[in-house]
Legacy VTK file of the C-alpha trace (Angstrom):
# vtk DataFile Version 3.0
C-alpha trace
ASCII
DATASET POLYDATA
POINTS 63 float
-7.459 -8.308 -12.817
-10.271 -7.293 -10.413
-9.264 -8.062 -6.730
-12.754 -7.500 -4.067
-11.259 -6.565 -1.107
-11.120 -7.400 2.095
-12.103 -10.566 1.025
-9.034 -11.134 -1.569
-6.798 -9.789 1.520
-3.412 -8.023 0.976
-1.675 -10.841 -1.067
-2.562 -9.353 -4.225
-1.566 -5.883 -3.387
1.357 -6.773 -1.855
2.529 -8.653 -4.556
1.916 -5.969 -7.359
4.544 -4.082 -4.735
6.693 -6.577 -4.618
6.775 -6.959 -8.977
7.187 -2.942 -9.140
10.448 -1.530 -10.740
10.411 1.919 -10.946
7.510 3.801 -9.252
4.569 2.834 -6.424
1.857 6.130 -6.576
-0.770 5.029 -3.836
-3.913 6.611 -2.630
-5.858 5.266 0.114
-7.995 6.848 2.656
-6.347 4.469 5.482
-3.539 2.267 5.981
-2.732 0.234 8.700
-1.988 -3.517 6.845
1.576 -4.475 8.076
2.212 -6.577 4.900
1.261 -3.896 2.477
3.564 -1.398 4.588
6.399 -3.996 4.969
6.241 -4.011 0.926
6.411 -0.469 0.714
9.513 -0.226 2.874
11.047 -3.387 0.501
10.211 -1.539 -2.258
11.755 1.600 -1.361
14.774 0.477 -0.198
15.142 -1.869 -3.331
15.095 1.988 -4.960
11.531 1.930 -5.809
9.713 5.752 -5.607
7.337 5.086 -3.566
4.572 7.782 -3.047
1.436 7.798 -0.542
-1.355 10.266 -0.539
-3.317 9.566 3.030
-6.351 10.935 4.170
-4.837 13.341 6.804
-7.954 13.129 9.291
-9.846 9.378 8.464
-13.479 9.489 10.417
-13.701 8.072 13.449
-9.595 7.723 13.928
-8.088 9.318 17.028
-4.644 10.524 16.242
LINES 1 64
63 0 1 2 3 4 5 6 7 8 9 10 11 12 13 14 15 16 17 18 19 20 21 22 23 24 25 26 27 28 29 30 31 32 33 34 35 36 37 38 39 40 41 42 43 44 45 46 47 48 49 50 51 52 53 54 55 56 57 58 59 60 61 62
C-alpha cells in the first residue's frame, strides 16, 4: 500500500503499529504526532521492540 502523507494523516501509520507483533524499527527525521507516539507506547508496553532513530538536531527546531 502507498500512503501520501500528510494528506493520508496518521491513521494508517498508526494502525500498522497497532497490527505489529514482534518488532517496530522507525526512522524519521521528526516526530511530534501524539497518535503515532501514543501507538508506540501501546506497542511497547504490549511487549513490542520498539526502536526510533531521530534526527538529533531537525532544521529550524529549537531544543
Amino acid at each position: 500500500m502507498l500512503y501520501i502523507e500528510p494528506h493520508a494523516g496518521p491513521a494508517p501509520i498508526v494502525q500498522v503499529i497497532t497490527d505489529v507483533r514482534h518488532t517496530v524499527d522507525l526512522n524519521v527525521y521528526y516526530l511530534s504526532s501524539k497518535p503515532i507516539l501514543s501507538a508506540l507506547r501501546r506497542a511497547h508496553a504490549r511487549g513490542v521492540n520498539v526502536r526510533l532513530m531521530l534526527d538529533q538536531h531537525p532544521y529550524g527546531i529549537k531544543p
